[in-house]
VEXLO-123500 format. One line per 10 residues: number of its first residue (from 1); their letters; for each residue z, x, y of C-alpha. Coordinates in steps of 0.1 Angstrom, whole numbers, plus 5000, padded with zeros to 4 digits. Each point is the difference from the previous one (the first is absolute). Layout:
N
NUM> a> Z,X,Y  ...;
//
This chain:
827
1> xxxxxxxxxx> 7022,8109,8609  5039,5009,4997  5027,4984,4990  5026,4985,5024  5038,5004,4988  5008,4960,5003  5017,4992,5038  5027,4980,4983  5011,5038,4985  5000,5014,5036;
11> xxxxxxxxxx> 5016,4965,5015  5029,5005,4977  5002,5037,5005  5001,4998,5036  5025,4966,4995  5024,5027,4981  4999,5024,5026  5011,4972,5026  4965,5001,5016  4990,4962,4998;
21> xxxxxxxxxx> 5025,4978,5012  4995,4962,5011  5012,4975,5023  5009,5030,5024  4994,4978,5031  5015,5013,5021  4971,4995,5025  4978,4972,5000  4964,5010,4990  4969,4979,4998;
31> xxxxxxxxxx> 4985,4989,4969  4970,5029,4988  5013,5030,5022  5006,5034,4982  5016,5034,5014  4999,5036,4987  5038,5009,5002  4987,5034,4982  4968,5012,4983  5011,4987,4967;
41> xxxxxxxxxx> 5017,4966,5009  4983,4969,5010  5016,4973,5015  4985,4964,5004  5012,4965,5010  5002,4973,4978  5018,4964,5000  5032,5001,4987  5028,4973,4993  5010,4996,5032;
51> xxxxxxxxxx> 4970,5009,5022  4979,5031,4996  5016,5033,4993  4988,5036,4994  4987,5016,4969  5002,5040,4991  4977,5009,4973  4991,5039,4989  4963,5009,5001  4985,5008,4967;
61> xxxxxxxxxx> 4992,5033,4983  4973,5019,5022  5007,4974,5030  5015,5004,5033  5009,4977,5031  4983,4999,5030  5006,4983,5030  4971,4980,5020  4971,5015,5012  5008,5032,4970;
71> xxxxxxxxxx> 5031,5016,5012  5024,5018,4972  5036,4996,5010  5015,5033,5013  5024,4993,4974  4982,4999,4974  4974,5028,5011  5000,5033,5012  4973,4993,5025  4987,4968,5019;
81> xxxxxxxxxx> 4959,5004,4994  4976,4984,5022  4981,4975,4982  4966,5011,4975  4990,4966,4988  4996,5001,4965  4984,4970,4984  4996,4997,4962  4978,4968,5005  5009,4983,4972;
91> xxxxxxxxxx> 4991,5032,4974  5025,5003,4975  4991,5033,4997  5000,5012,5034  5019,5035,5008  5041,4989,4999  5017,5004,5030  5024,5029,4987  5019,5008,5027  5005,4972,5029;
101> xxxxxxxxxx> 5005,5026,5024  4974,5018,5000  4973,4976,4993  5011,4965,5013  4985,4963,4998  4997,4980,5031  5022,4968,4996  5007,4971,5020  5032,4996,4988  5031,5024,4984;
111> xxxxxxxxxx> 4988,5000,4962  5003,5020,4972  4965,5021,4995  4989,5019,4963  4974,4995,4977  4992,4968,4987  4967,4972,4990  4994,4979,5030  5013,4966,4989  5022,5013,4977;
121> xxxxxxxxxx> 5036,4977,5002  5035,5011,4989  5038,4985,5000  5028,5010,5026  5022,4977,4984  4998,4969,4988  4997,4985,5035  4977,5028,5018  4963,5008,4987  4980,5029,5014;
131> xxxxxxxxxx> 4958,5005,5003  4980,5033,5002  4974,4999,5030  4978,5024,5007  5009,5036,5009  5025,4995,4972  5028,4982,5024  5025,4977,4987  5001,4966,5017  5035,4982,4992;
141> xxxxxxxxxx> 4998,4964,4991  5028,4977,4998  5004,4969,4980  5005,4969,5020  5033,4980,4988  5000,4987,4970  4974,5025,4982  5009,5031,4979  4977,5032,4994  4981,4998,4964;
151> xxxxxxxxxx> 5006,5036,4985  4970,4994,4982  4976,4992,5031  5020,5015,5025  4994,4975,5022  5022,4971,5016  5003,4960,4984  5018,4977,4982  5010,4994,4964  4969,4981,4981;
161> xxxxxxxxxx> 4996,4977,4969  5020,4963,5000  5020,4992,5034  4986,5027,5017  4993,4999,5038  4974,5004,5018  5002,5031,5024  4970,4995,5018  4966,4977,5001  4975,5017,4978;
171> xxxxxxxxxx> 4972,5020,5023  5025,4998,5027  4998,5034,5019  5023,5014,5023  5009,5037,5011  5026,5020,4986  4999,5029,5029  4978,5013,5021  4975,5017,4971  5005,4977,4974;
181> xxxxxxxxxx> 4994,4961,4993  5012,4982,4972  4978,4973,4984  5019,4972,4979  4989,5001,4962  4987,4965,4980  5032,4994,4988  5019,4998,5037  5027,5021,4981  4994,5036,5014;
191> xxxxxxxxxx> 4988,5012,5036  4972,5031,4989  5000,5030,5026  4965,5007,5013  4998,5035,5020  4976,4998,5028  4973,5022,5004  5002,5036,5026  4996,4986,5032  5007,4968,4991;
201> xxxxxxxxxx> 5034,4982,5010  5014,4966,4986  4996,4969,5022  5009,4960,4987  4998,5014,4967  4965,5020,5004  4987,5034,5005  4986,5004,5031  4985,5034,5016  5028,5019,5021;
211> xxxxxxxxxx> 4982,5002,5036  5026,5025,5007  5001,5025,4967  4988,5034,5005  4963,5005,4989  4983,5028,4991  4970,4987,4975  4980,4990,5030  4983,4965,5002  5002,4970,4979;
221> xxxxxxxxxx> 4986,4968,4994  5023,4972,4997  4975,4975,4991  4964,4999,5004  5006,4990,5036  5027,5019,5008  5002,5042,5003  5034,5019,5009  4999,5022,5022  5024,5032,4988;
231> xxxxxxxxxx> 5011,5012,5040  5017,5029,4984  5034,5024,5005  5021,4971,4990  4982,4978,5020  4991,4970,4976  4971,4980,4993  4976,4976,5029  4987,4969,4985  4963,5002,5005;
241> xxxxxxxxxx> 4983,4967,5001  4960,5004,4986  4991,4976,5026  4964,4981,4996  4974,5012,4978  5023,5036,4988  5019,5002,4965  5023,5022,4993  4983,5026,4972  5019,5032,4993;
251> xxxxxxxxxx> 5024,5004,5027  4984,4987,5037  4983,4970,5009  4963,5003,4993  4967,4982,5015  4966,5004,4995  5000,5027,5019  5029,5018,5007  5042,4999,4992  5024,4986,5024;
261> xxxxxxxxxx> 5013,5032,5022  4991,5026,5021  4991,5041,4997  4992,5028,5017  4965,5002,5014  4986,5043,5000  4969,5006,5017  4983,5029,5020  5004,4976,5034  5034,4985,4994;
271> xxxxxxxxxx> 5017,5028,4976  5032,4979,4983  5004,4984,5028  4985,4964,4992  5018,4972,4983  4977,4981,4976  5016,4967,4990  4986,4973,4975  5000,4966,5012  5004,4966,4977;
281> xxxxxxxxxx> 4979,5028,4973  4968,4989,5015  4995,5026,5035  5012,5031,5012  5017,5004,5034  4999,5035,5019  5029,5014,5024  4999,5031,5015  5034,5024,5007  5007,5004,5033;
291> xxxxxxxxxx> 4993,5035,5013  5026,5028,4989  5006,4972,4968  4996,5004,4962  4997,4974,4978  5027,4999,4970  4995,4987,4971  5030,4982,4978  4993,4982,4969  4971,4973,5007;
301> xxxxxxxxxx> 5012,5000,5038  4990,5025,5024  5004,5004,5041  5000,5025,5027  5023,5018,5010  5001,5035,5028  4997,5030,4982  5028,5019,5002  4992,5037,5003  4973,5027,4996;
311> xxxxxxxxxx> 4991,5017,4964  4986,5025,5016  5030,5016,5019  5020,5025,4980  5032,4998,4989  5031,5001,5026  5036,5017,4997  5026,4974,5004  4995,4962,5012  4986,4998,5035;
321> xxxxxxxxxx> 5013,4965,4997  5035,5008,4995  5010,5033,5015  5033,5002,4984  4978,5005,4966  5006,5038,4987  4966,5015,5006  5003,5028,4974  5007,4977,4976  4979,4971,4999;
331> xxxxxxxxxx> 4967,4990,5019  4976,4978,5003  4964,4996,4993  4969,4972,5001  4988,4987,4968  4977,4971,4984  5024,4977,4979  4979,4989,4967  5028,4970,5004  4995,4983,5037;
341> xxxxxxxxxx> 4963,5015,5005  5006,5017,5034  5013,5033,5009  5033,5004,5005  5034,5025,5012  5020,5012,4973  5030,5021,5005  5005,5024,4970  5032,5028,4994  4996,5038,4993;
351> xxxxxxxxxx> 5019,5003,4969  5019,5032,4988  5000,5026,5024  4969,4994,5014  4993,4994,5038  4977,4982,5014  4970,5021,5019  4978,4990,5029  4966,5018,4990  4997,4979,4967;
361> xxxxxxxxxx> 4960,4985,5005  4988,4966,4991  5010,4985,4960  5024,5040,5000  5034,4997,4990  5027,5015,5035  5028,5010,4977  5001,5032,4995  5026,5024,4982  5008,5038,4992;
371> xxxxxxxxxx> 5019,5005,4967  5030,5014,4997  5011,5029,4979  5005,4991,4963  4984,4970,5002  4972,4990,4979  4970,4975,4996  4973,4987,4977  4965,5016,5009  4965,5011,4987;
381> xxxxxxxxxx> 4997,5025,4976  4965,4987,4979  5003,4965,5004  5023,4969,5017  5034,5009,5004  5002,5025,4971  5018,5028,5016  5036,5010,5019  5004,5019,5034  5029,5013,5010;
391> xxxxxxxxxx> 5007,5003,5036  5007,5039,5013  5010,5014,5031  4991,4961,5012  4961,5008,4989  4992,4981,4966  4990,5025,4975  4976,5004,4973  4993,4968,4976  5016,5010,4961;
401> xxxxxxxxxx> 4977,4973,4982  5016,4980,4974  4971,5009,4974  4992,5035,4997  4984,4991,4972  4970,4988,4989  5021,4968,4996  4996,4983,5026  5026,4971,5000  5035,5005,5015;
411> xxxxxxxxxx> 5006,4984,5037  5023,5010,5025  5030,4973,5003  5033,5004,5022  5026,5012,4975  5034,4980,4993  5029,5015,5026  5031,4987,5004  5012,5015,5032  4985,4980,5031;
421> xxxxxxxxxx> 5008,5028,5022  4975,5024,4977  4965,5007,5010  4968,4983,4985  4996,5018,4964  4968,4994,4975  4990,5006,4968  4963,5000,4981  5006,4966,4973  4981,4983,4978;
431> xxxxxxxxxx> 4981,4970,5015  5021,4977,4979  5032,5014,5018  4989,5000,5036  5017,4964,5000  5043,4993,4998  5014,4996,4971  4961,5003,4984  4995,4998,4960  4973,4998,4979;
441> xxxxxxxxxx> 4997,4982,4963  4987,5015,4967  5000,4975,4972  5027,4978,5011  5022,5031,5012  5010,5013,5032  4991,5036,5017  5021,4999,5027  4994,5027,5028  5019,5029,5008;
451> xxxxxxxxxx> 5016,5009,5037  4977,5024,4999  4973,4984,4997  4991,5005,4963  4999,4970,4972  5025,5001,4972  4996,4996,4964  4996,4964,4985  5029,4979,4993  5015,4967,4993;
461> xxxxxxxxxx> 5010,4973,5024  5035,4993,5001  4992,4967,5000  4967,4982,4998  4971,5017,4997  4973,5020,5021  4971,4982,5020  4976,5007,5022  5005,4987,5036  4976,5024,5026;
471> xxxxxxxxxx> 4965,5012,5003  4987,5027,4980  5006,5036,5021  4973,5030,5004  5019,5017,4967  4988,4964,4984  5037,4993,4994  5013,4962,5010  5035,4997,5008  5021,4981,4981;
481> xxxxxxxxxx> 5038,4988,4994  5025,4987,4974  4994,4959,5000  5038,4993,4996  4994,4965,4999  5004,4986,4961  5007,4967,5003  4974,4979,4981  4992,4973,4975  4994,5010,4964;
491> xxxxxxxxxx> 4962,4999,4991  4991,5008,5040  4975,5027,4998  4993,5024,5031  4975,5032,5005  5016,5032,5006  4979,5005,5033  4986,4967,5005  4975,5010,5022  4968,4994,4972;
501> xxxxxxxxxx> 4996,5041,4994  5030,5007,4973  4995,4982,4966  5040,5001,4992  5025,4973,5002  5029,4990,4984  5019,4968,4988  5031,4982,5010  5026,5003,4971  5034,4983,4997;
511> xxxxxxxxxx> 5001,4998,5040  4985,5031,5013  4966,5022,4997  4994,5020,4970  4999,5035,5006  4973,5003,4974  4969,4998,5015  4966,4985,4980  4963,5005,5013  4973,4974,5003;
521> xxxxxxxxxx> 4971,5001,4975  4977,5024,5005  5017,5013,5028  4993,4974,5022  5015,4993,5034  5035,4984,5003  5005,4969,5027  5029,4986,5010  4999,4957,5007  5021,4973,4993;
531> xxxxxxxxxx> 4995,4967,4977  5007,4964,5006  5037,5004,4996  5006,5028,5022  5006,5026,4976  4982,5031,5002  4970,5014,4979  4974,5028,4993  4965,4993,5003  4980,5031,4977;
541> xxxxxxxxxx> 4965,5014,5007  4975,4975,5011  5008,4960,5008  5019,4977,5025  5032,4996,5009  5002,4956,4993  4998,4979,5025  4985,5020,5020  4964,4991,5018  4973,5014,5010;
551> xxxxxxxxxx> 4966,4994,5015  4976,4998,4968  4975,5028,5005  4970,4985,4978  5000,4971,5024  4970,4994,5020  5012,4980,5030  5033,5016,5003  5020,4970,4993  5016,5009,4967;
561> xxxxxxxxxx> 5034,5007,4996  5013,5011,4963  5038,4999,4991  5013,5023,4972  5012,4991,4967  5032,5005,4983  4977,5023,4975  4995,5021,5032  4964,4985,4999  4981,4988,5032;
571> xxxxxxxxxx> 4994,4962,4996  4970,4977,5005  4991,5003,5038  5005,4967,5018  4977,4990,5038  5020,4997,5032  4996,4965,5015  5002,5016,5037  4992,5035,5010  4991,5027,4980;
581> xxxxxxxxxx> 5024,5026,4976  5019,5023,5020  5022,5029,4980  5038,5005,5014  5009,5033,4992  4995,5008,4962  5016,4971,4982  4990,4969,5017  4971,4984,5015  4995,4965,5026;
591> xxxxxxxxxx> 4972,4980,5006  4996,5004,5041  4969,4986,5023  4978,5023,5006  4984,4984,5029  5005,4976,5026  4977,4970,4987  4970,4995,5020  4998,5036,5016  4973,5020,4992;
601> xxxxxxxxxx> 4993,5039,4998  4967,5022,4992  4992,5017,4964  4972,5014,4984  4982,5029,5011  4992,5012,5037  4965,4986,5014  4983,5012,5028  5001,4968,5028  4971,4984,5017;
611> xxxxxxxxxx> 5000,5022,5030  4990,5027,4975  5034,5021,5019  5034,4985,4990  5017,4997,4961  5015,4970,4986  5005,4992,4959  4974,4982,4978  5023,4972,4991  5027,4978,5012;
621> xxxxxxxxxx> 5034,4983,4982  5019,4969,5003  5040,4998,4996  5003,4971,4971  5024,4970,5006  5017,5017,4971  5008,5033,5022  4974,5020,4982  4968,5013,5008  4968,4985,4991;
631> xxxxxxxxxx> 4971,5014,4987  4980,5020,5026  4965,4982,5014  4969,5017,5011  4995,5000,5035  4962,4987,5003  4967,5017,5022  5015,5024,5027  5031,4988,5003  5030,5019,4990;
641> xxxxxxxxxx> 5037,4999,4998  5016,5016,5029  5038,5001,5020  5007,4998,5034  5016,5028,5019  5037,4980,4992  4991,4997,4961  4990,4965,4999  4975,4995,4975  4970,4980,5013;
651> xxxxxxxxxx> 4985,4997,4965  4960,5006,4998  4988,4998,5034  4967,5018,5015  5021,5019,5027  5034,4994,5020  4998,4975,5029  5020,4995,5032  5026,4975,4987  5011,5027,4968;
661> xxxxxxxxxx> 5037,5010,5001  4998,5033,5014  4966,5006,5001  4978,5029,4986  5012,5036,4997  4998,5001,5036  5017,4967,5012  4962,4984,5007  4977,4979,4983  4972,5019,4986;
671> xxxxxxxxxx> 4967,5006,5012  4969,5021,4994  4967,5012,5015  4975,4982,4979  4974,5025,5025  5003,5020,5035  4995,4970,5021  5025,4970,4985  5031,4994,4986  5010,4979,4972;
681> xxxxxxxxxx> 5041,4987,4996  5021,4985,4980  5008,4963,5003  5032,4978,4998  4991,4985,4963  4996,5038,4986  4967,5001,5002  4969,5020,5024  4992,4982,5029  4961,5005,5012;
691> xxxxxxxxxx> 4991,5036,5016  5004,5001,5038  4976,5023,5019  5012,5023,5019  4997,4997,5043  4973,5024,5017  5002,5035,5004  5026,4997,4967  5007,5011,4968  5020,4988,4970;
701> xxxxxxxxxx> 5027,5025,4987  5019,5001,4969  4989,5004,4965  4975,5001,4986  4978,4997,5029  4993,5032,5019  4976,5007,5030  4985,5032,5020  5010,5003,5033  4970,5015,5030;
711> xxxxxxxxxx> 4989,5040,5001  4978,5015,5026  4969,5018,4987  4991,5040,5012  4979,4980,5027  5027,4980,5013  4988,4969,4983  5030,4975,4993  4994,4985,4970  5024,4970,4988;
721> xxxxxxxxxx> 5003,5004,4964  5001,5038,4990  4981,4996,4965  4972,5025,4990  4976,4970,5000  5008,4992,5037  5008,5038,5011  4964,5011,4986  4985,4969,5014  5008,5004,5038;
731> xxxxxxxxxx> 4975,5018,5025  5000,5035,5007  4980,5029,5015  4978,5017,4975  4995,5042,5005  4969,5015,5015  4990,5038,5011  5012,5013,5031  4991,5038,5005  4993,5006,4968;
741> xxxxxxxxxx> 5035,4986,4986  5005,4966,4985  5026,4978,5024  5011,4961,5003  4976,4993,5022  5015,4988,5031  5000,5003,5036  5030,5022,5000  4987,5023,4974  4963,5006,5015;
751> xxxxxxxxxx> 5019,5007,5033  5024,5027,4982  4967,5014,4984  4979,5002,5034  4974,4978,4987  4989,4962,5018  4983,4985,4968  5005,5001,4960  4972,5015,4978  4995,5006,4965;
761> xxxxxxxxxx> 5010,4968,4983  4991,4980,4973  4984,4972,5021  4978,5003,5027  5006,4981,5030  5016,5001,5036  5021,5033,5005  5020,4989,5034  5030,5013,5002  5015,4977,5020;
771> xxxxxxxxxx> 4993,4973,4977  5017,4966,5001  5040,4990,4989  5000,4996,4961  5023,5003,4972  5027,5006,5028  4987,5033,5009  4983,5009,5034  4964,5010,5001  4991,5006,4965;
781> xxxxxxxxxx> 4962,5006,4987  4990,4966,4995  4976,5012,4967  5036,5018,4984  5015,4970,4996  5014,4994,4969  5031,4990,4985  5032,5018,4983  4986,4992,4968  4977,5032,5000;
791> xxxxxxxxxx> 5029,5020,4998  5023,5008,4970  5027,5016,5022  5037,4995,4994  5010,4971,5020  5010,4979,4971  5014,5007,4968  4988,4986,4968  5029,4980,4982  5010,4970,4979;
801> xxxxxxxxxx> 4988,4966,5018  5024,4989,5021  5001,4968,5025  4966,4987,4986  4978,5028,5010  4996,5035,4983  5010,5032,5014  5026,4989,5030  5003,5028,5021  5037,5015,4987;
811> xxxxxxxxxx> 5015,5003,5038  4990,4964,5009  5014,4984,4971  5025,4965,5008  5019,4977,4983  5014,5002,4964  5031,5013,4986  5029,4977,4984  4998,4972,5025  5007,4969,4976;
821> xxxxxxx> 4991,4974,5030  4964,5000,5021  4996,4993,5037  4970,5004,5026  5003,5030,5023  4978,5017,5029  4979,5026,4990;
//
């Protein structure tokens, strides 16, 4: 916190050089407007005498005027700078806006913008008052006729004590611009400015949210019924109405099943072109792109648009869009915009004197260049840019690293050259010095670099002292500069680096920092906050900076929230009524809801589900009417927790019926082969409907049932289930002698053999040849009959059991695989 020369001092200043004048009305103005006539003058309109009239007021120390919607003056600036909002959001300490120019703050009005406390008030004169609001702009409030400014309040009202008269009606509340409203104290003497929040405007004397204010946090909720909508680019916020059973928790509308709002759908069928939209947070709705469409997503609001061109084209020379483009020096190519979602044409310039080529490939740069003569560039001599080539006869020659060495550390950086016309020259610099105007600190002095890249000795600031201000470099050097700033209140304490590593800091002393530096016990960390009143402070080694909050780490529930002491000590945790404990960022902490009450969601470990195939969770949770989560229950017998396919939580169910949002993984309700002939699903309440057999001549398919399809046997024997049992147990022709040989003993063979009858086997009996028809085989010996079981040949192969018999032939092997729903199919 700095000290502020008192306004009066700079009112009478600018009174002696003839800058403030009054009753110059020359021009009738209307009561509140202000003007920039240069970037140090303010003008505003006030009431007057006779009517209103003009008022010119100088800007204080560090402040300049800018015009509505943050334009300097070309008077008063070198420059007119598009607009970089800058919003100090009510942080006193919040980076000063040095140099208006450069760095400007979006106002609604002309007004005169610096450094300042948001609600801070100061005297004009005795008939104008002025208010900080946030981004550090001045908003100009004149008294009303009859009041006077209080010097010591700053603010407008009338004299008090015996005979005094009432300015206002106490509570009364009006607005004294656009940004601030003024609230009338208990004593109806004295109006009391107000500022209004960012994005907030003042309306009959309240702050209301400015529909129309550039937004770039994102959502909101306005209530717990009401979410803006941040459209972006300047565009404002949509009120969002949480219509029927959805409450506004975080930033969207939110039901028991989904928020208010639609997204981009990916899939292996659709790709991103599906639009998946929440409706009244209790159903999804599905909309597919049209063809040659994308779907874009913006925000919590997505749609389809066409796709605009082809990543997979290489680059193109020139615009084929726009002919008159120069096609050496720009071009065109196709590329997927992490903003919009969907591929799209940029144009893009061959700087330098490189042209652009046509034989670049796909994600290749076109432009291409040959050096010229003398000219040099940064290249790799042993590691990232750590050497100089130097272009002869047009061919880049050898690299000269920067580190021939063992110390590896210098860089290559373009050195300083004052002649534009000159080529490119480099030198090898330290890390530190690869950056303009770079510097380094060593204990509160500055090393500033050398042109040629080197770091000079340590020395003094002029003025100030040195601090660090960058990231540490490879040479583990941070870069630093003289804090010229020495404005402060005595007994103000701040660290030297105030970034919790350096244990130094020094003291404020008559009006400005000490350059005598003292250490924290112990060499413990410095930290810079501020106390109550604004003024600034070191916090050393372990603690809290006070007031701040934080979620209390030793509580169970996650509902305590501590506050820190004055003694830099966190304080006795206290429970959120709502919600749970939430940290902001490292000094604070909220109580937010972590639920939507009455919503549920799984927990506990996974379980295997009743169908012995799919996963859900052991346990289920219910959201608590205080936004919290209750303790998780059990989920009893087979049931388990599980989630439809759109993420609604069904709680414990035994499987996911027809009527669940979504579905299974697949879209379906599930279903499983209890056996090879029936099928068993899901019904409507959750829960297994009985099992359905299957029609004839078919199967059930889908895990975990699993059937053997028919084989033919070496006979020609169909047999309908190809097990070993049933393979081994159908018919066959035994073997009998035939010319002294052993043979099937059939028809066919006897005849091959020149024999008519079968002899030699085990069993006496009828020898015919031309026995009857059996085992689908003509004319076998009716006493060789047997069956394949007498054999041990390799027909089937021995594995696990499979389908419900052992040993399934391997090549006639059906049904299976991942298949999370069952159906009956023919054979």
């Amino acid at each position: 916190m700095f000290a502020r020369l008192p306004l009066s001092t700079l009112l009478l200043g600018a009174l002696a050089l003839g800058l403030m004048t009054e009753g110059c009305s020359e021009e009738p103005c209307a009561l509140g407007a202000t003007e920039c006539p240069t970037s140090g003058l303010l003008r505003a309109c006030v009431p007057g005498t006779d009517g209103n009239e003009w008022l010119v007021m100088a800007c204080g120390p560090g402040e300049s005027c800018i015009g509505a919607g943050g334009e300097v003056p070309v008077s008063g600036a070198t420059t007119s700078t598009p607009v970089d909002t800058a919003d100090a959001g009510g942080d006193a300490s919040a980076t000063p806006v040095n140099s208006p120019a450069e760095t400007l703050t979006t106002t609604a009005v002309a007004a005169c913008v610096g450094t300042c406390a948001v609600g801070q008030t100061e005297c004009v004169n005795d008939a104008t008052s002025r208010v900080c609001t946030a981004g550090g702009v001045w908003s100009v409030d004149p008294c009303s006729v009859g009041e006077a400014c209080n010097a010591t309040t700053g603010v407008c009202g009338v004299s008090s004590g015996s005979g005094a008269v009432d300015t206002c009606t106490p509570a009364e509340a009006t607005c004294a611009t656009d940004t601030v409203r003024k609230v009338c104290d208990v004593d109806g003497t004295a109006w009391v400015p107000v500022p209004c929040p960012l994005n907030s405007i003042c309306t009959d004397g309240a702050c209301v949210v400015d529909l129309d204010s550039s937004c770039d946090d994102g959502n909101r909720c306005l209530d717990n019924k009401t979410s803006l909508r941040c459209l972006g680019e300047g565009g404002g916020f949509e009120q969002v109405d949480c219509v029927g059973d959805t409450y506004c928790v975080g930033q969207q509308c939110q039901g028991s099943l989904c928020a208010l709002g639609s997204t981009c759908g990916a899939d292996s069928d659709s790709g991103n072109a599906q639009v998946i939209t929440c409706v009244d947070g209790e159903s999804f709705s599905y909309t597919e792109c049209a063809a040659g469409d994308r779907c874009r997503p913006v925000g919590d609001h997505a749609f389809c648009e066409p796709i605009k061109c082809d990543t997979t084209v290489p680059v193109e020379c020139g615009d084929p869009s726009d002919p008159s483009v120069d096609d050496e020096k720009f071009f065109t190519q196709c590329v997927f915009s992490s903003t919009s979602g969907v591929p799209e044409i940029v144009v893009g310039e061959c700087l330098g004197d490189t042209i652009c080529t046509s034989n670049a490939g796909i994600g290749q740069s076109p432009c291409r260049q040959e050096c010229t003569d003398g000219e040099q560039m940064c290249d790799s001599a042993i590691g990232a840019l750590d050497g100089i080539s130097t272009c002869l006869d047009g061919q880049w020659g050898p690299v000269e690293s920067c580190n021939p060495g063992v110390d590896a550390r210098k860089i290559c950086v373009l050195a300083e050259n004052e002649d534009p016309a000159a080529l490119a020259q480099y030198t090898c610099a330290e890390p530190i010095c690869a950056t303009t105007e770079a510097a380094t600190c060593e204990g509160g002095q500055i090393r500033r670099c050398l042109p040629d890249g080197s770091l000079g000795a340590a020395e003094a600031c002029e003025i100030g002292f040195c601090e660090n201000t960058g990231v540490v470099q490879e040479d583990g050097l941070t870069q630093g500069t003289c804090n010229e700033d020495l404005a402060c209140t005595d007994g103000e304490e701040m660290c030297i680096s105030g970034n919790g590593i350096d244990s130094r800091y020094t003291v404020c002393v008559n009006g400005e920092w000490s350059r005598e530096f003292s250490a924290c016990p112990e060499g413990g960390a410095c930290d810079d906050y501020e106390d109550d009143e604004e003024l600034a402070k070191k916090l050393c080694g372990e603690g809290c900076i006070p007031n701040s909050r934080r979620c209390d780490p030793d509580s169970g529930d996650g509902k305590g929230v501590q506050t820190c002491s004055a003694a830099n000590e966190w304080g006795t945790a206290a429970d959120c009524t709502t919600g749970i404990c939430d940290n902001v960022g490292s000094e604070d902490a909220v109580c937010v809801m972590d639920c939507v009450p009455g919503t549920l969601r799984c927990a506990g470990a996974a379980k295997l589900s009743s169908d012995s195939v799919k996963t859900g969770t052991a346990a289920t949770q219910t959201c608590q009417a205080d936004g919290s989560w209750a303790d998780s229950v059990d989920c009893e017998g087979a049931t388990t927790c599980r989630s439809s396919a759109s993420g609604a939580f069904l709680g414990c169910i035994e499987c996911i019926g027809p009527d669940a949002p979504g579905g299974n993984e697949d879209n379906e309700a599930d279903s499983y082969c209890p056996d090879v002939n029936s099928v068993r699903s899901c019904g409507a309440d959750n829960t297994w409907l009985d099992a359905v057999t299957c029609p004839t001549d078919t199967v059930c398919e889908g895990e975990p049932a699993q059937v053997c399809t028919s084989c033919t046997g070496p006979d020609g024997v169909t047999i309908d289930a190809c097990t070993n049992t049933a393979y081994m147990a159908a018919p066959a022709c035994g073997w009998c002698w035939m010319g002294g040989s052993s043979f099937l003993c059939t028809a066919a063979n006897a005849a091959a053999q020149g024999v008519t009858d079968c002899t030699g086997i085990d069993t006496p009996g009828s020898n015919t040849a031309s026995g009857t028809d059996w085992g689908g085989t003509a004319g076998c010996c009716e006493n060789a009959q047997t069956t394949y079981g007498v054999f041990s040949g390799p027909w089937c192969l021995t594995h696990d059991a499979w389908g419900g018999e052992a040993d399934c032939c391997d090549a006639n092997q059906t049904g299976g695989g991942n298949q999370t729903v069952a159906e009956c199919l023919p054979l």
